[in-house]
LUMMIRO-205354 format. One record per residue: residue in three letters; x, y, z of N, C-alpha, C in turn. Coordinates in steps of 0.05 Angstrom, whole numbers, padded with zeros to 5 digits, always signed. Each point is the difference from the previous one (the first is absolute). Layout:
N
ALAXYZXYZXYZ;...
***
This chain:
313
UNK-01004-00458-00436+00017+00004-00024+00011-00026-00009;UNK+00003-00009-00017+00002-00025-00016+00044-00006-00001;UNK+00001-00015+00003+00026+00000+00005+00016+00010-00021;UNK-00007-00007-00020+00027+00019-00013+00011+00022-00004;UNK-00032+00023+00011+00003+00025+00001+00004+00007+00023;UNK+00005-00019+00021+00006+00004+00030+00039+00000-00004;UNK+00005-00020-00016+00024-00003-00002+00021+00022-00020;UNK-00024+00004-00017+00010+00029-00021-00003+00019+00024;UNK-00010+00012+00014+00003+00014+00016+00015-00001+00020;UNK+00017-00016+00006+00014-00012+00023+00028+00002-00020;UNK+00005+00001-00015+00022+00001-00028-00002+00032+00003;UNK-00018+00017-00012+00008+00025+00003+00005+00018+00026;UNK-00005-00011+00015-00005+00013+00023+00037+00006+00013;UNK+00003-00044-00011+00033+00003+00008+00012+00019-00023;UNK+00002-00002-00018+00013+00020-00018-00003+00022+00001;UNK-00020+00022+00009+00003+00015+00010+00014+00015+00031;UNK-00007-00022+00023+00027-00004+00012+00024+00007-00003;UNK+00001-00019-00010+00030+00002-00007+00019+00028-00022;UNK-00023+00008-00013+00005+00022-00012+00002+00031+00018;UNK-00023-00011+00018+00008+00026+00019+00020+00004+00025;UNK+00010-00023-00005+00023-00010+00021+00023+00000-00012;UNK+00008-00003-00024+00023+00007-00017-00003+00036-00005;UNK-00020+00014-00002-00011+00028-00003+00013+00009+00028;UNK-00003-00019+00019+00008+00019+00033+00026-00003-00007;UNK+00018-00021-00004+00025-00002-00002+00016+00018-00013;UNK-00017+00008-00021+00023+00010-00021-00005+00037+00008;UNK-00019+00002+00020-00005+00036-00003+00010+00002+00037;UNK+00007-00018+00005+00016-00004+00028+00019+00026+00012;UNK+00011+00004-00021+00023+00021-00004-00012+00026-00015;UNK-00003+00006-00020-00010+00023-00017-00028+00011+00006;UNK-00016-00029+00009-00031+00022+00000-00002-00010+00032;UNK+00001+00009+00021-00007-00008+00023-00028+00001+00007;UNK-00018+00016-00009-00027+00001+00004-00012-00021-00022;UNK+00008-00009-00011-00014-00015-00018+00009-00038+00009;UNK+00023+00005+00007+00004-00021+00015-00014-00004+00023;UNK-00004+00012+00021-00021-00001+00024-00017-00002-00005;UNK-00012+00005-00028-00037+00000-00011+00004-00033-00003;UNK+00015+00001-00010+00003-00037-00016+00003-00018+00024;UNK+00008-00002+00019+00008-00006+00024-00025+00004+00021;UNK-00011+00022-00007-00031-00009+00019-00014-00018-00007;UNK+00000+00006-00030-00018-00018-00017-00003-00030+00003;UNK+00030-00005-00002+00008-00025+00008-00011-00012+00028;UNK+00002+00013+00014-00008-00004+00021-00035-00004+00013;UNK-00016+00020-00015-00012+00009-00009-00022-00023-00006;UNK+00015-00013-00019-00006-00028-00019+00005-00024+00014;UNK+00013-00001+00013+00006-00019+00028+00021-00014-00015;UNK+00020+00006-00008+00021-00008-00025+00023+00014+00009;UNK+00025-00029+00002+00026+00015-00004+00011-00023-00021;UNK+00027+00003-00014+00011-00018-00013+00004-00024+00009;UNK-00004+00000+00024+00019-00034+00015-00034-00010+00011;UNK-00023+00019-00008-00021-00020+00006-00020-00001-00026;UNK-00013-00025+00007-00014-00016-00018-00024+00024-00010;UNK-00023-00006-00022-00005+00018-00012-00027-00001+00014;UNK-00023+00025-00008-00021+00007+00017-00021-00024-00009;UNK-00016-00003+00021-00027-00009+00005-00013+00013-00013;UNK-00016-00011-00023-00029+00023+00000-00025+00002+00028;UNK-00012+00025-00004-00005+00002+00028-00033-00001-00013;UNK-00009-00012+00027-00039-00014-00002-00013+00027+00001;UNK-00024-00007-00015-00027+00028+00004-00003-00001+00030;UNK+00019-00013+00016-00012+00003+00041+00020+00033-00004;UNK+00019-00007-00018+00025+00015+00016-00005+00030-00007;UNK-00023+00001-00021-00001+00030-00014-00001+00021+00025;UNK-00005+00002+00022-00009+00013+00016+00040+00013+00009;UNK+00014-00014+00003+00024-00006-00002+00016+00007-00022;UNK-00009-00002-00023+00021+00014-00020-00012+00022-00015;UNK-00025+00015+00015+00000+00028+00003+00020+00016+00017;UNK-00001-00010+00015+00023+00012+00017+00023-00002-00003;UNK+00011-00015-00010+00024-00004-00002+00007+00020-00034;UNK-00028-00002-00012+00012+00016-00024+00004+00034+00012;UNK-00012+00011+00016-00004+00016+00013+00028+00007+00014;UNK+00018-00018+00013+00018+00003+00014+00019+00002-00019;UNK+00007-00016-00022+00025+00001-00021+00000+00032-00016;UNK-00016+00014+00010-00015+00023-00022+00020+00025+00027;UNK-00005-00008+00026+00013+00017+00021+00028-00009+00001;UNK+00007-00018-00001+00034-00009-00001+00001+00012-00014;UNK-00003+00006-00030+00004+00006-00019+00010+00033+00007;UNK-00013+00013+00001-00002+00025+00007+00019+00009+00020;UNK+00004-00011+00027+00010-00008+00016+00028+00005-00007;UNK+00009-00014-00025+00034-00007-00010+00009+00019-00017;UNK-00027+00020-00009+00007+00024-00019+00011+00027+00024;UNK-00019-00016+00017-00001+00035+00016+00027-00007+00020;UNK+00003-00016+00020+00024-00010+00014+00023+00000-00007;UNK+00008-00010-00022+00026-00007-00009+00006+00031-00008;UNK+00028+00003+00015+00013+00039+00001+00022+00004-00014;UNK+00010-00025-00011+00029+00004-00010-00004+00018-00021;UNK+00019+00024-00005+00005+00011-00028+00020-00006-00012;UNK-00004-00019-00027+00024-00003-00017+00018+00021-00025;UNK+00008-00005+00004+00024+00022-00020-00022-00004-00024;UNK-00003+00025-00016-00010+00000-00021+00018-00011-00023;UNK-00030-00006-00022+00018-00018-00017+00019+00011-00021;UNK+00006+00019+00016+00026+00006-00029+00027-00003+00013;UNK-00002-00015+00032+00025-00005+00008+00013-00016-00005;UNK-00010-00024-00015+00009-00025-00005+00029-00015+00009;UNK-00011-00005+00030+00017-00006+00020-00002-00037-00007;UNK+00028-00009+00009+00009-00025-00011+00000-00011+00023;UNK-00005-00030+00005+00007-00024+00019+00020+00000+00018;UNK+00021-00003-00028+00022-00002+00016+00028+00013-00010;UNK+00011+00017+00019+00027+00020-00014+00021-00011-00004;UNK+00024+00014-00019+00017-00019-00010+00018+00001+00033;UNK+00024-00017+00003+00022+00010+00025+00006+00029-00022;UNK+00008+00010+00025+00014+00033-00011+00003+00002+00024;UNK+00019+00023+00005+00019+00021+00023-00011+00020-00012;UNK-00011+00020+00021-00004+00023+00000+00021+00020+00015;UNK+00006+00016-00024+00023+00030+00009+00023-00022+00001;UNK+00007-00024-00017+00025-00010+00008+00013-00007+00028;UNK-00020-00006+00014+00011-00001+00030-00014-00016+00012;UNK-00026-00020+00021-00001-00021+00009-00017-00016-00019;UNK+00002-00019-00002-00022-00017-00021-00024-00012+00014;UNK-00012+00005-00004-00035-00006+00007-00013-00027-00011;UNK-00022-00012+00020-00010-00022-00012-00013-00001-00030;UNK-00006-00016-00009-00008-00002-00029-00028-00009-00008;UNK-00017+00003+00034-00029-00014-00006-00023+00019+00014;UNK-00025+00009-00018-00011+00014+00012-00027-00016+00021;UNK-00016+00008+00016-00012-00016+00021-00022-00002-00018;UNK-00010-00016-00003-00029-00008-00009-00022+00002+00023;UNK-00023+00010+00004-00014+00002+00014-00027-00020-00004;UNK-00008-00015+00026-00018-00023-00018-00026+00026+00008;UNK-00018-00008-00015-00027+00014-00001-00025-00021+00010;UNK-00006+00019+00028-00019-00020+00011-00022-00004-00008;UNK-00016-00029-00005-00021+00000-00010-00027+00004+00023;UNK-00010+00006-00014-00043-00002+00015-00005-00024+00023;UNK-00001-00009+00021-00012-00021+00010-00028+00013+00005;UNK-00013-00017-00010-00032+00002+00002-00012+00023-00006;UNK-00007+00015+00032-00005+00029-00013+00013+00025+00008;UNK+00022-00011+00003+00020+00022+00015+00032+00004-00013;UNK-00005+00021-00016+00017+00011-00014+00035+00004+00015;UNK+00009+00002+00012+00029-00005+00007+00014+00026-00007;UNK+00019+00015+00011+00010+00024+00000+00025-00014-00025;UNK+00011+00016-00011+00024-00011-00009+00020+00007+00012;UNK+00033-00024-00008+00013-00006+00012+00018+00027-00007;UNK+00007+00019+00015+00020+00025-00005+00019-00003+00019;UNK+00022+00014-00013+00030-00007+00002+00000+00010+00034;UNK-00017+00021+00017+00001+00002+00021-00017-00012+00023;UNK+00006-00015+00024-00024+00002+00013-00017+00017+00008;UNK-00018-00005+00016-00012+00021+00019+00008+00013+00013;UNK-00006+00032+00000+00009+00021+00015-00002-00009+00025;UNK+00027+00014+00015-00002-00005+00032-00021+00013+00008;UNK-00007+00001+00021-00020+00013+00010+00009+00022+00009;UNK+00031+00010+00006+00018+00019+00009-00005+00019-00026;UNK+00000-00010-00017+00003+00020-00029-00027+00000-00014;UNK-00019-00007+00014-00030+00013-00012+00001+00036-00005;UNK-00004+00002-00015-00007+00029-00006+00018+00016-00009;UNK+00024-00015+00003+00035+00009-00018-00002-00010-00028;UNK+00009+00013-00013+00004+00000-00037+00027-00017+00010;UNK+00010-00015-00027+00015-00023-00011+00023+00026-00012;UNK+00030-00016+00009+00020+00013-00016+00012-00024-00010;UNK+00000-00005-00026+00023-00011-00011+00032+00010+00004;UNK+00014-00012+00005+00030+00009-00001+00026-00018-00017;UNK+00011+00009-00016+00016-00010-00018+00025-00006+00024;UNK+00019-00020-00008+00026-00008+00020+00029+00018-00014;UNK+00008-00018-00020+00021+00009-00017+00001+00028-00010;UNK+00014+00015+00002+00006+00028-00011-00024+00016+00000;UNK-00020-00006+00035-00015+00020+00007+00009+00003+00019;UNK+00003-00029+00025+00002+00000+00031+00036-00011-00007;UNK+00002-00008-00017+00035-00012+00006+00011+00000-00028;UNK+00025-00001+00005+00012-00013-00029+00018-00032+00008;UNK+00000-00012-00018+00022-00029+00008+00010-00005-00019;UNK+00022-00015-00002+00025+00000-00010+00016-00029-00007;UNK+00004-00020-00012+00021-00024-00003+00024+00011+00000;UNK+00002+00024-00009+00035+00014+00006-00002+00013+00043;UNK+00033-00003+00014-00006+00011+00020-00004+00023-00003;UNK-00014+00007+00026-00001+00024+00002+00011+00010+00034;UNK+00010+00020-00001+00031-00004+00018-00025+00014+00027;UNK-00027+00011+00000-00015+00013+00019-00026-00017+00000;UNK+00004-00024-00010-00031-00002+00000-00012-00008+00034;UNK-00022-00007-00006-00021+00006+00026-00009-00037+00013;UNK-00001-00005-00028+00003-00031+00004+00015-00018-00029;UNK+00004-00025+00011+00008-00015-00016-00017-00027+00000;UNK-00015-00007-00015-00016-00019+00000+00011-00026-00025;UNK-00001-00020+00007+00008-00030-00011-00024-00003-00015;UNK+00009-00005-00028-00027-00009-00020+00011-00026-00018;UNK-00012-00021+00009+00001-00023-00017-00011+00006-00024;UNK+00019+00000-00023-00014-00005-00029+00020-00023-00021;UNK-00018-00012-00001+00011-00028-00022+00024-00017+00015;UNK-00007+00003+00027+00014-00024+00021+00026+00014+00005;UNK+00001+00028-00011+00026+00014+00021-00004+00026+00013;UNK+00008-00003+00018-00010+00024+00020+00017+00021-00005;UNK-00019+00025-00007+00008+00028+00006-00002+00019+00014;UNK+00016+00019+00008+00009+00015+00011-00016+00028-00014;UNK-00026+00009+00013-00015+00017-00014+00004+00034+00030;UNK+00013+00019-00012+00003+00026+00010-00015+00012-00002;UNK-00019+00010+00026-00016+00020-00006+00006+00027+00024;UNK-00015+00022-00018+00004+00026+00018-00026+00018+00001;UNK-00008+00012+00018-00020+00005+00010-00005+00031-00014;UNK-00024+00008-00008+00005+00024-00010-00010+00023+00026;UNK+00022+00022+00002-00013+00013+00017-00024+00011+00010;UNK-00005+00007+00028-00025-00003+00013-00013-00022+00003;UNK+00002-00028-00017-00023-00018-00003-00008-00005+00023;UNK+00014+00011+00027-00011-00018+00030-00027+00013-00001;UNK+00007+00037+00000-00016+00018+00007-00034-00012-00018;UNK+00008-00001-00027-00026-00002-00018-00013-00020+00007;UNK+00016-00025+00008-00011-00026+00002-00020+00003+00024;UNK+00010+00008+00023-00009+00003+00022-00026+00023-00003;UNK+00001+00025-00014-00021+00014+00000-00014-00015-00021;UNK-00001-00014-00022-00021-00010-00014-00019-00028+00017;UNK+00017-00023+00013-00012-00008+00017-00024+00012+00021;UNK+00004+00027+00008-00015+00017+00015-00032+00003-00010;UNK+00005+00007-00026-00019+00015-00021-00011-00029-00023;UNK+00005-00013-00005-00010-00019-00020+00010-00026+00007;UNK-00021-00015-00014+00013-00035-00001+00011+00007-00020;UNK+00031-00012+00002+00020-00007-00014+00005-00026-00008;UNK+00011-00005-00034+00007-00028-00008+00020+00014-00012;UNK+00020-00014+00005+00021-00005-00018-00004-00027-00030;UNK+00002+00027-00020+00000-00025-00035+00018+00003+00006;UNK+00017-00014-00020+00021+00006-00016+00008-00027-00013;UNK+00007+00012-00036+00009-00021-00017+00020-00010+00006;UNK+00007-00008+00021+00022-00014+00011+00001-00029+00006;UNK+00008-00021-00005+00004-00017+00016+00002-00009+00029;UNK-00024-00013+00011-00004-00010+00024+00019-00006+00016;UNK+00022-00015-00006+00028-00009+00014+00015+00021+00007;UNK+00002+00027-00021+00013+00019+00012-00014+00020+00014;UNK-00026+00005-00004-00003+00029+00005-00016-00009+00025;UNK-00010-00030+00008-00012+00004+00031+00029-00004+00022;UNK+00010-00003-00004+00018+00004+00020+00010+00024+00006;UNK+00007+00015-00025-00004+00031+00000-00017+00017+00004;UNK-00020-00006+00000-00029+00015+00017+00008-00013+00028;UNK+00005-00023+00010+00001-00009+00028+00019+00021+00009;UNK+00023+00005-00013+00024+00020+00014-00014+00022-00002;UNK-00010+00018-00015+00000+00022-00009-00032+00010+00015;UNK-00015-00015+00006-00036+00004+00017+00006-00010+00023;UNK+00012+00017+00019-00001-00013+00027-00023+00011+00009;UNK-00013+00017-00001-00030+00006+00011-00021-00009-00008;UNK-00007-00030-00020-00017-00014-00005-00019+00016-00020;UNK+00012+00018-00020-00019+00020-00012-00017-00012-00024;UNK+00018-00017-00013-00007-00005-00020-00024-00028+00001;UNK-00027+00007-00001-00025-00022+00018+00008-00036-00023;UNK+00005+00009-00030+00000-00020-00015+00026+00007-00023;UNK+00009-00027-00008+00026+00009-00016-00006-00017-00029;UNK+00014+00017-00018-00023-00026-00028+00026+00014-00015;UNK+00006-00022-00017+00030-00002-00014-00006-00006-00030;UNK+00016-00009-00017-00001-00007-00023-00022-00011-00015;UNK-00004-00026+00018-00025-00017-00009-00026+00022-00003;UNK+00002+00024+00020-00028+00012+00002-00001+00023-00031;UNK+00020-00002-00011+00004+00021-00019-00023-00016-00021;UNK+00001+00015-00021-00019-00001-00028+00024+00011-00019;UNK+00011-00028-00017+00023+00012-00027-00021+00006-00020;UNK+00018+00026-00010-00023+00016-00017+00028+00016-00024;UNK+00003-00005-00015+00008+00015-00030+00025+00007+00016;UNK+00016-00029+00014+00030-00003+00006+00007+00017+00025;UNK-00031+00003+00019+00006+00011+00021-00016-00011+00029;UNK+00009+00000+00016-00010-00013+00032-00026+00018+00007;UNK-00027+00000+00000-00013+00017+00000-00016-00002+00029;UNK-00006+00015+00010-00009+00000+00033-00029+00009+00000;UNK-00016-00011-00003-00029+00000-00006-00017+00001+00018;UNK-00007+00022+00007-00014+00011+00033-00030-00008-00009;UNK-00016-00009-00016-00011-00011+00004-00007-00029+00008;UNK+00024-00017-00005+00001-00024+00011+00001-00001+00047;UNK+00004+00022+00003+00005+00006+00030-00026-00015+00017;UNK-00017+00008-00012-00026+00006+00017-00003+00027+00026;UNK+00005+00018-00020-00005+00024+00020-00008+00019-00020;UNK-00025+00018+00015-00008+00019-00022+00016+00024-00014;UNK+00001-00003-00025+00017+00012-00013+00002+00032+00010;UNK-00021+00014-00003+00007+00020+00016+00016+00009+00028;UNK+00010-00013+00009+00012-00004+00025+00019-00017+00004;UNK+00014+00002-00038+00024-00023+00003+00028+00031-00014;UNK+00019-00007+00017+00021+00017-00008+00029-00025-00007;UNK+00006+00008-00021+00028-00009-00011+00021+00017+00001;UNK+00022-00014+00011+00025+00027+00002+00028-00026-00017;UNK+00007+00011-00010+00016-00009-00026+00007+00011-00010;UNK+00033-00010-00010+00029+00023-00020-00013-00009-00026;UNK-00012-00016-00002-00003-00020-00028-00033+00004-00015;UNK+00003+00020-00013-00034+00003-00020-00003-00021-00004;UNK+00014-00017-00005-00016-00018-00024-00006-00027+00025;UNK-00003+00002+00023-00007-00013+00022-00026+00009+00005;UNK-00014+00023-00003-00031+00008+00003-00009+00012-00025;UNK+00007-00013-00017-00008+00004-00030-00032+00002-00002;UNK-00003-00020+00016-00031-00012-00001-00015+00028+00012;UNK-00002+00005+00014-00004+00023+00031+00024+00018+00000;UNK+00002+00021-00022+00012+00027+00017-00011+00014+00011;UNK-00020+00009-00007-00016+00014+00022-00001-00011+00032;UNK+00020-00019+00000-00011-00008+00031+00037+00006+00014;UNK+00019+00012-00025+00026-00002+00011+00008+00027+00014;UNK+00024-00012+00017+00020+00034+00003+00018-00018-00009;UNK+00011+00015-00016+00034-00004-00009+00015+00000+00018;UNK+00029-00014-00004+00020+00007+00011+00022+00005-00012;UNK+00024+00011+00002+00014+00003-00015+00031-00023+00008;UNK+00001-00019-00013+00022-00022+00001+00019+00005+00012;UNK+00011-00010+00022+00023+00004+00025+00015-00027-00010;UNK+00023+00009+00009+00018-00020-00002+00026+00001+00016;UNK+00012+00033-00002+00022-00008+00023+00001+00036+00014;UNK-00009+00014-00011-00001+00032+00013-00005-00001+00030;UNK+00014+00002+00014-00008+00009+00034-00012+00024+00004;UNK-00002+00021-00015-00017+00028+00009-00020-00004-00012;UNK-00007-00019-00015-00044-00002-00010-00009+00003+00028;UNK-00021+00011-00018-00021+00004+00030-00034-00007-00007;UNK-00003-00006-00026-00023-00006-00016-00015-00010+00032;UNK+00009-00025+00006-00026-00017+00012-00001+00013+00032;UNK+00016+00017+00009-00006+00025+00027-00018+00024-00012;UNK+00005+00009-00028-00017+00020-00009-00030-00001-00002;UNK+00000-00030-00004-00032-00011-00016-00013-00006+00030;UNK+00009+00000+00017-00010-00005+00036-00023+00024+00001;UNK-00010+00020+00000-00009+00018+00000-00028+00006-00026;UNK+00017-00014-00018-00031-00002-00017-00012-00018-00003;UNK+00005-00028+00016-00018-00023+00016-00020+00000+00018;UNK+00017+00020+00011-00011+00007+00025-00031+00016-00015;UNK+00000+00013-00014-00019+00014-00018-00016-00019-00009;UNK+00010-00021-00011-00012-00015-00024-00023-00021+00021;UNK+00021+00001+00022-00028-00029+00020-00022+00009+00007;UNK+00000+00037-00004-00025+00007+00006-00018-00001-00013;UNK+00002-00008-00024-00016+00008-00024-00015-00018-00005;UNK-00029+00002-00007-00016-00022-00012+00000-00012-00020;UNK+00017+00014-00020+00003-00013-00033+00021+00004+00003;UNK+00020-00018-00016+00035+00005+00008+00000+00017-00037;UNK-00023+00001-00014+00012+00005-00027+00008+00028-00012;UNK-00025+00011+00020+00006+00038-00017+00027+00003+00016;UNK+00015-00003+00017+00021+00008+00018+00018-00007-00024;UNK+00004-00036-00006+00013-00004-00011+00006+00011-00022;UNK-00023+00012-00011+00003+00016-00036+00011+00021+00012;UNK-00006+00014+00022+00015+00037-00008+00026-00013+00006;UNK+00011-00028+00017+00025-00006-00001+00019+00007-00023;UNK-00020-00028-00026+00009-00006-00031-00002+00028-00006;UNK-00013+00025+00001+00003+00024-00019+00016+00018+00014;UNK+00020-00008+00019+00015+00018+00003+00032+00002-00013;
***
């Protein structure tokens, strides 16, 4: 090939590069399968940004870039079929980043939601994505997933005293320490302890990290809760903290949410039991009542038809 069309080709080759490398960047976040395609490719091409541009390759090598066209064709495929995340459909039009706000007028929450990086392709091995939970214990193979809400499901807490509470936990905010009251809602030992039994347990909740792991430390003395995911793990969505059981990595069918707050499984009702908001009543008995239809629900292979004759009653 005569040099200038060695060099025109050595010009488009980088420009294209680079086009499909600004293409991985920008679908990083929104298109995750299309990013991993772009990202094989790259790879693929023997090309990343921080290296120099491709060699044209000799009529020795044809034997060689049959194959390799052959292999970018299975990555390919590979990153459609692998990648499991379900994203909120697009009429959720969930935002970056939420304004500060206090929710119910009572503790104030962080103001940033977690960004999740999205793993790319090495060579020909597609990569699980990064979900907000690790790997099941090996203790809880074959147990369905309960989400459990903190605030005005399992407790209520307080900046005013409260003359019975159960604990009092210290929360640094804006370099002065507070004095945060909390009270236990009845039964929680009993539920906590029988849901540990029956399911891997995480404790969400739109809460702030500083306060509410210390309050799970007081409040889980039986180690129930396997993973704990706070504010950052939420999705702000149309001025609300949204708890997105698809980001988990656990199959949806076999994911239960228990929450005072709808607009916390907005995304996934079908996957909720309600609760009804505690705050200071000593004769509730909600979370001793619901012991008995757990016990039901862990038997079940699909948690959803249970859950609907729940919703239609």
């Amino acid at each position: 090939m005569p040099n200038s069309q060695q060099s025109l080709a050595l010009e488009l080759n980088t420009v294209l590069l680079t086009l499909i490398s600004r293409l991985a960047a920008l679908t990083a976040l929104h298109c995750p399968r299309l990013h991993c395609w772009c990202s094989s490719l790259l790879a693929y091409r023997g090309d990343r940004p921080d290296r120099a541009s491709l060699k044209p390759v000799s009529q020795s090598n044809s034997h060689l870039k049959k194959q390799r066209s052959r292999s970018i064709f299975s990555t390919f495929f590979c990153c459609f079929r692998n990648y499991n995340v379900e994203p909120p459909s697009s009429n959720n039009n969930t935002s970056a980043l939420p304004p500060p706000v206090e929710e119910n007028g009572s503790l104030p929450k962080c103001d940033q939601v977690q960004v999740i990086p999205i793993p790319s392709c090495i060579g020909l091995i597609c990569p699980p994505a990064k979900y907000l939970l690790p790997e099941m214990n090996i203790s809880d193979y074959g147990k369905k997933c309960v989400v459990i809400d903190l605030d005005e499901t399992l407790v209520h807490s307080s900046f005013k005293p409260i003359s019975n509470a159960d604990f009092i936990v210290p929360v640094e905010i804006d370099g002065t320490v507070h004095q945060v009251y909390v009270l236990k809602r009845p039964h929680v030992d009993e539920f906590l302890q029988k849901m540990g039994e029956l399911f891997e347990c995480v404790l969400f909740t739109a809460s702030l990290a500083k306060y509410a792991d210390p309050v799970a430390d007081l409040l889980d003395q039986w180690g129930v809760f396997r993973a704990r995911l706070f504010r950052e793990s939420c999705v702000f969505h149309r001025g609300n903290y949204v708890k997105d059981l698809s980001r988990l990595g656990r199959e949806l069918s076999k994911v239960i949410i228990v929450d005072n707050s709808p607009a916390s499984y907005i995304f996934h009702p079908e996957n909720a039991v309600p609760v009804q908001s505690w705050f200071d009543d000593m004769t509730d008995t909600e979370l001793l009542d619901l012991i008995p239809f757990f016990e039901g629900l862990s038997k079940e292979e699909d948690v959803y038809s249970v859950l609907q004759n729940l919703r239609g009653r």
